[in-house]
Backbone as JSON, one array per atom type, in Angstrom:
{
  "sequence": "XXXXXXXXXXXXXXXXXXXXXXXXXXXXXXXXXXXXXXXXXXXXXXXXXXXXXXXXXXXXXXXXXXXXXXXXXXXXXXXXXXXXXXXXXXXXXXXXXXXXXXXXXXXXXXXXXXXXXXXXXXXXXXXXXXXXXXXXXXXXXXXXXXX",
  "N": [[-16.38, -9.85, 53.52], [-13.79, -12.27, 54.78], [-14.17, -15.77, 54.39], [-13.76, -18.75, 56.29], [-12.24, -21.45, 55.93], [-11.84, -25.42, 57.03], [-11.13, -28.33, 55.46], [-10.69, -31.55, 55.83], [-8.81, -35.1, 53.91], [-8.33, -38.22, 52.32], [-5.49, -38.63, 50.34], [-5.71, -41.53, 48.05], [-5.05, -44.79, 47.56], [-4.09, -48.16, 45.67], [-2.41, -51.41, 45.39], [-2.45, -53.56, 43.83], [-3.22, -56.72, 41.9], [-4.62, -56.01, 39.24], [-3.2, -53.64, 39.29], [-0.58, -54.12, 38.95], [-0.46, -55.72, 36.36], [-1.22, -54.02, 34.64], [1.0, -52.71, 34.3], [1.97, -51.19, 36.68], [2.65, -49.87, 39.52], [0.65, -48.38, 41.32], [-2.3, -47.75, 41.66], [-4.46, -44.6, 41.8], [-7.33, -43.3, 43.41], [-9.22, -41.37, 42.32], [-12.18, -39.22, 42.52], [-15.1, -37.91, 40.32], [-16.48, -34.57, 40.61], [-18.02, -33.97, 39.05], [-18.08, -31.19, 38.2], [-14.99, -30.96, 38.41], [-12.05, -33.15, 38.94], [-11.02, -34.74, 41.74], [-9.89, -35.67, 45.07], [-10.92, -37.81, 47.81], [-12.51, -35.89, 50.55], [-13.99, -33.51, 53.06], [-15.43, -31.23, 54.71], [-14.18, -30.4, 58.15], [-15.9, -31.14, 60.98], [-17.13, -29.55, 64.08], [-15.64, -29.88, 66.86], [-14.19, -32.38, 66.07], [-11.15, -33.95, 65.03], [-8.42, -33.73, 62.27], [-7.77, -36.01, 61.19], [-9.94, -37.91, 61.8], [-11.89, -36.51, 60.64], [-11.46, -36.84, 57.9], [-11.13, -39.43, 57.73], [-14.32, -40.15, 58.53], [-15.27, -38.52, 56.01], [-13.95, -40.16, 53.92], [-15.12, -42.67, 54.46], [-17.83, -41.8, 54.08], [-18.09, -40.89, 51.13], [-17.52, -42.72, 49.67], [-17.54, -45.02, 50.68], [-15.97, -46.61, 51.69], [-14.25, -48.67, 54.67], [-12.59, -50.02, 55.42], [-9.02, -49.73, 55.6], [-5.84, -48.65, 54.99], [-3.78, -46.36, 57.33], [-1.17, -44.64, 56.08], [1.83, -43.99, 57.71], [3.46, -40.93, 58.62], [2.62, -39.27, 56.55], [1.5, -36.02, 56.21], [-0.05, -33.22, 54.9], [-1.02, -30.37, 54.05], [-2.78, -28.14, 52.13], [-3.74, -24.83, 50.68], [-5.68, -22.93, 49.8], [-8.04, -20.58, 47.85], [-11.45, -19.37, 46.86], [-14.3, -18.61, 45.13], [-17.05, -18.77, 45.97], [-21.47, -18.43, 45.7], [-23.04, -18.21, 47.71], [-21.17, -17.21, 50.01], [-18.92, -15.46, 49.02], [-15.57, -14.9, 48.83], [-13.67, -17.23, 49.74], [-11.28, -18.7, 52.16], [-9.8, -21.84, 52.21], [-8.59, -24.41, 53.39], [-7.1, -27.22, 53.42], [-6.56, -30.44, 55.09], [-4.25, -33.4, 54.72], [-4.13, -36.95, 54.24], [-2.66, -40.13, 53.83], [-3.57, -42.76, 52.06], [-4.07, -46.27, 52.09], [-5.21, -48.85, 50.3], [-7.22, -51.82, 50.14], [-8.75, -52.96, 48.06], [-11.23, -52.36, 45.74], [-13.45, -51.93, 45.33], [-16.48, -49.36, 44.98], [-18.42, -47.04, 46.8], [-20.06, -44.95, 45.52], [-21.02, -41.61, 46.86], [-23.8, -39.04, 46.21], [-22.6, -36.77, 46.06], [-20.9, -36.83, 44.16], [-20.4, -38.04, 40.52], [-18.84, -39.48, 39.7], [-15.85, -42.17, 39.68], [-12.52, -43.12, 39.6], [-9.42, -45.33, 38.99], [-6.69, -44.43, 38.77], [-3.31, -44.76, 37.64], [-0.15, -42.88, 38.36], [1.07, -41.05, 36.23], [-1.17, -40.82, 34.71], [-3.63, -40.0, 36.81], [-2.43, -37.56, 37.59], [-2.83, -35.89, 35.45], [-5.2, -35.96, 35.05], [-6.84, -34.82, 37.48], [-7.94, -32.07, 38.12], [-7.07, -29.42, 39.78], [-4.14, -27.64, 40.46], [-3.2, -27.32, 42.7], [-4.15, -30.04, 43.63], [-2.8, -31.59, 42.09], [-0.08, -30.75, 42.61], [-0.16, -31.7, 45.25], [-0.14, -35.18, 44.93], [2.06, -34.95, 43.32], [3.99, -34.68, 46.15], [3.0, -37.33, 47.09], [4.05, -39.44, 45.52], [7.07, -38.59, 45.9], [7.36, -39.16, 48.63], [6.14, -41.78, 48.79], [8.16, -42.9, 47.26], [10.4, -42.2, 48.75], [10.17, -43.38, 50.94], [10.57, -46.06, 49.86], [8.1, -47.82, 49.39]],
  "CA": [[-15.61, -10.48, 54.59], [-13.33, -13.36, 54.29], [-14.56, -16.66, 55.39], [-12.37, -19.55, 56.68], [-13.14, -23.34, 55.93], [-11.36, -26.57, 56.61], [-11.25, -29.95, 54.9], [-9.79, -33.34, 55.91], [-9.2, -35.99, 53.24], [-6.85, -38.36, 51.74], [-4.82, -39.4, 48.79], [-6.07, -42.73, 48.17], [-3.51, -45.71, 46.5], [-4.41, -49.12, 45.49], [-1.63, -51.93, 44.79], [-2.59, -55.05, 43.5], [-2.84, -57.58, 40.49], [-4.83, -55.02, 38.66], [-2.5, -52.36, 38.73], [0.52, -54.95, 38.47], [-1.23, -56.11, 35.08], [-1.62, -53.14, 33.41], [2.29, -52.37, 34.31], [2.0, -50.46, 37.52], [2.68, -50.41, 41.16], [0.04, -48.6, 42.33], [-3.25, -46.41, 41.11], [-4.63, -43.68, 42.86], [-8.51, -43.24, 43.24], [-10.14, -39.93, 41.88], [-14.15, -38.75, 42.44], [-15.82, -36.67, 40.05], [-17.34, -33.78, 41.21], [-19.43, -33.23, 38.2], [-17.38, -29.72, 37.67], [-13.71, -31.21, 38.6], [-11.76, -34.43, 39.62], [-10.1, -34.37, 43.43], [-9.69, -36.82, 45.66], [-12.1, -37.55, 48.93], [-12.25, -35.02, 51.33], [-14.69, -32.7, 53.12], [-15.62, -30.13, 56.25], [-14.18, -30.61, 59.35], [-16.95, -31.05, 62.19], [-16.72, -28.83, 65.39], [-14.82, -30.9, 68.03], [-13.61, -33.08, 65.32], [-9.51, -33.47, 65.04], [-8.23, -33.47, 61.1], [-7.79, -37.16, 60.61], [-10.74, -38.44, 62.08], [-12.72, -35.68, 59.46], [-10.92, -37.89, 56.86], [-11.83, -40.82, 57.84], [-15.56, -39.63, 58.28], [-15.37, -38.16, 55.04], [-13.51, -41.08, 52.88], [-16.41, -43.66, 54.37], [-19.04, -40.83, 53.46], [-18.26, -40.22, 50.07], [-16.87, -43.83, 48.62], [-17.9, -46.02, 51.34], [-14.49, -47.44, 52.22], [-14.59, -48.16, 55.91], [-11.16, -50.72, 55.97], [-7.98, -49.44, 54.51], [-3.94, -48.66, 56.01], [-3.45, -45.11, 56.96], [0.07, -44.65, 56.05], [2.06, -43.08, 59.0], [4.4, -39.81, 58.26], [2.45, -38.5, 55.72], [0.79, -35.42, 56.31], [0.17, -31.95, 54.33], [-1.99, -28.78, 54.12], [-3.64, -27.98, 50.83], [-4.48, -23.56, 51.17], [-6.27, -22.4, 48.19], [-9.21, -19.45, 47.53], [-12.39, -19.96, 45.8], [-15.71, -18.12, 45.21], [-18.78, -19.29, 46.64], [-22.16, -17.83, 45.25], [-23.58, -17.81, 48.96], [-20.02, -17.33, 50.94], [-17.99, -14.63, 48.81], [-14.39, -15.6, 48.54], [-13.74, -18.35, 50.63], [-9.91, -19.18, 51.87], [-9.86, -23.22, 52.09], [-7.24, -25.27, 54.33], [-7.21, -28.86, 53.14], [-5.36, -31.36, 55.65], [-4.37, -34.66, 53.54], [-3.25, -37.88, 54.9], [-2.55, -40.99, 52.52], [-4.86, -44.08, 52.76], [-3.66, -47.88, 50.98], [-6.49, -49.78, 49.92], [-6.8, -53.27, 49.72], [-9.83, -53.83, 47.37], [-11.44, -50.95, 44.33], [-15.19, -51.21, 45.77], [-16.35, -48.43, 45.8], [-20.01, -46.98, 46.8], [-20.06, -43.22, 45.72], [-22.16, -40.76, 47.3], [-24.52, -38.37, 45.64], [-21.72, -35.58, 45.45], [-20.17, -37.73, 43.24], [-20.61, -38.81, 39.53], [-17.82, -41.0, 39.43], [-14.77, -42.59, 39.96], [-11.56, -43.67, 38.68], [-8.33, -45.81, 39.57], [-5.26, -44.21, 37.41], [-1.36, -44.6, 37.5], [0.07, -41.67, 38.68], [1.04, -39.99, 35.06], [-3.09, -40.38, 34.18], [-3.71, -39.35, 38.04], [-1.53, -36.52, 37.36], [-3.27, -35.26, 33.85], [-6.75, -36.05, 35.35], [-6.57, -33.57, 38.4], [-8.37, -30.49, 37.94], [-6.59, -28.11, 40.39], [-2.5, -27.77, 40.55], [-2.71, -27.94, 44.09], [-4.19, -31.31, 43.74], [-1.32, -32.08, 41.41], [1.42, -30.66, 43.22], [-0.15, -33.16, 46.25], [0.05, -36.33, 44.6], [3.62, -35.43, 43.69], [4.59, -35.32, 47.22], [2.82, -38.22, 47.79], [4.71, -40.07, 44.8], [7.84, -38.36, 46.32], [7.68, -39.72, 49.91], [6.71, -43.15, 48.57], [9.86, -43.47, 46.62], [11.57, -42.12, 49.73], [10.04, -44.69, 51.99], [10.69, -47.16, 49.9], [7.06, -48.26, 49.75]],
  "C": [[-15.14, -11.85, 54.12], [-13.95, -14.42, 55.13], [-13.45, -17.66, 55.11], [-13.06, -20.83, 56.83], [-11.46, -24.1, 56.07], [-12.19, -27.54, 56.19], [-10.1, -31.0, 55.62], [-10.04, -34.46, 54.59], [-8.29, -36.76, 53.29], [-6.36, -38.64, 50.48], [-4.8, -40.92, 48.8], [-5.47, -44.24, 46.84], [-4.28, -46.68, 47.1], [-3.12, -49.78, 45.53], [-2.03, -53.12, 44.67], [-2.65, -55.49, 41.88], [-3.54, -56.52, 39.08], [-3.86, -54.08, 37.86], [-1.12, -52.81, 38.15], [0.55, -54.73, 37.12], [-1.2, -55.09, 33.98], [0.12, -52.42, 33.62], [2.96, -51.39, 35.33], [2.09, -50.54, 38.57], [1.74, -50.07, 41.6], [-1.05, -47.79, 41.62], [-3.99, -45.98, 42.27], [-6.52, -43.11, 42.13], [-8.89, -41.99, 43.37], [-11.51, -39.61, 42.16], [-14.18, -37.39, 41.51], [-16.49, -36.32, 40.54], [-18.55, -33.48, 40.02], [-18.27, -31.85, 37.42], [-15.8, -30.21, 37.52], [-13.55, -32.47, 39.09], [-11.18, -34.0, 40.85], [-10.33, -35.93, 44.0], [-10.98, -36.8, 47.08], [-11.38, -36.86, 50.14], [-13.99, -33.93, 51.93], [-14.31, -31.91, 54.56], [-15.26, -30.73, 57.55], [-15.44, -30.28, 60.56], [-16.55, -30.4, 63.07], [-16.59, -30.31, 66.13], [-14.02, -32.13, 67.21], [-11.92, -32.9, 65.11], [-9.49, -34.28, 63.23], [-8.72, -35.16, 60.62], [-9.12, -37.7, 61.42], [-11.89, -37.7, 60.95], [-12.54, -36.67, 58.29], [-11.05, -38.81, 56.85], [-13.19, -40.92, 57.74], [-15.46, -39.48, 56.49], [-15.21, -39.11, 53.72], [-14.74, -42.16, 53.32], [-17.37, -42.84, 53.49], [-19.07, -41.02, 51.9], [-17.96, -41.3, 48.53], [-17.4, -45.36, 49.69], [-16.45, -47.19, 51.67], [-14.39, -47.25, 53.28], [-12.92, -49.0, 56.26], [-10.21, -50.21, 55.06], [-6.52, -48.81, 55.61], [-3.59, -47.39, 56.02], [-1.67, -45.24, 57.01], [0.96, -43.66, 56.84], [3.43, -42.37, 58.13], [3.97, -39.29, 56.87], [1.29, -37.54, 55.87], [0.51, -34.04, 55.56], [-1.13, -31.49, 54.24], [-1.88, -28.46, 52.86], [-4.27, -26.27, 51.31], [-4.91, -23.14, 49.52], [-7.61, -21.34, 48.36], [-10.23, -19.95, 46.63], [-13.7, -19.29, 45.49], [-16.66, -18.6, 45.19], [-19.68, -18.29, 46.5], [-22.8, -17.1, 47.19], [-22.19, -17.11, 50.03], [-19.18, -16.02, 50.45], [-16.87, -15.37, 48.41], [-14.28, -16.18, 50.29], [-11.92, -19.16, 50.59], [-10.17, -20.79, 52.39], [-8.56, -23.55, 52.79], [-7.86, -26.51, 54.59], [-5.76, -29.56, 53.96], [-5.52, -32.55, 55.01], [-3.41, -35.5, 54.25], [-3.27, -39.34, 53.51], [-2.96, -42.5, 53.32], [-4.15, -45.07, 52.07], [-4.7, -48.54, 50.97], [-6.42, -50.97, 49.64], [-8.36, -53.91, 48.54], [-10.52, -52.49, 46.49], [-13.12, -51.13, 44.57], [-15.66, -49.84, 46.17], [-18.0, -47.7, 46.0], [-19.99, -45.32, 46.67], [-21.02, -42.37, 46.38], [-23.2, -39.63, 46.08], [-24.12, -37.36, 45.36], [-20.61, -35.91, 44.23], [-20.89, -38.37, 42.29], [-19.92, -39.82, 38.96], [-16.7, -40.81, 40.09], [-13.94, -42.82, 39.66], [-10.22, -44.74, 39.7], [-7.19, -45.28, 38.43], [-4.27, -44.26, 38.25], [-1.52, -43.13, 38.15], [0.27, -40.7, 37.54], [-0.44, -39.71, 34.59], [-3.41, -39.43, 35.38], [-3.83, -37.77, 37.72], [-3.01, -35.26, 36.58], [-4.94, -35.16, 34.48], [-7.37, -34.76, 36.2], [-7.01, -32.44, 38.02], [-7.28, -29.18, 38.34], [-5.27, -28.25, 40.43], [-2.64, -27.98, 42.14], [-3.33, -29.14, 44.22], [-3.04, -31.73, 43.2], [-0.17, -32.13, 42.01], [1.23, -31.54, 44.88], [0.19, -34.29, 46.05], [1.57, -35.85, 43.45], [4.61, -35.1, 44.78], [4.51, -36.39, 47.69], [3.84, -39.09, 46.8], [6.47, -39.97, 45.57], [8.22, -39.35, 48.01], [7.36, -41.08, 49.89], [8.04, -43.82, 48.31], [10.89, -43.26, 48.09], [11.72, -43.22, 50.9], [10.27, -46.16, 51.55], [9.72, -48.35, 49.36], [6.55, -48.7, 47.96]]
}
């Protein structure tokens, strides 16, 4: 039998003297899983609505409790996966895009690390294509906004 999961997370962008410095507008914060890189995200709670999961989830997992959700950006992440206990498992990731004003970051215990890359490292770093092909919409609707 198929089972049915969501996630809430977001795509998480820095801009400051840092990223200036090294020749960049903005870098985008990664978590290793140990197995893969992705961005923060987890399980939606019963009674919970998407972006509030994401917010839960991005404190949880990095400890970032202040940061600028950026309004009109929203997308759905559907992907399959096999779980030893679960079977195949269809996945529906909602993703909203966070701005950060500071690179502290306190990882959780599902997490072996961290990163800040550019978007071409970003890119290359990314385990899954549908992470990839996220963070180039998000690159996309920056440039469109302007931002």
């Amino acid at each position: 039998m198929l089972r049915h999961e969501r996630s809430a997370g977001f795509v998480v962008f820095i801009e400051d003297d840092i990223a200036r410095d090294a020749g960049h507008d903005r870098e985008f914060l990664l978590l290793d899983y140990g197995r893969h890189w992705d961005y923060p995200k987890g399980h939606v709670e019963p009674g919970e609505v998407d972006l509030t999961a994401a917010r839960r989830e991005l404190f949880e997992e990095t400890g970032i409790q202040t940061f600028d959700t950026v309004p009109g950006f929203a997308r759905e992440v559907e992907y399959f996966f096999k779980s030893n206990r679960h079977g195949i498992v269809h996945k529906t990731v909602a993703f909203f895009l966070a701005r950060i004003h500071h690179r502290s970051v306190r990882l959780s215990s599902e997490h072996v690390g961290h990163d800040f890359l550019p978007f071409d490292q970003a890119y290359e770093r990314l385990t899954f294509q549908t992470a990839r092909s996220l963070l180039q919409d998000v690159r996309s609707f920056l440039t469109q906004e302007g931002r």
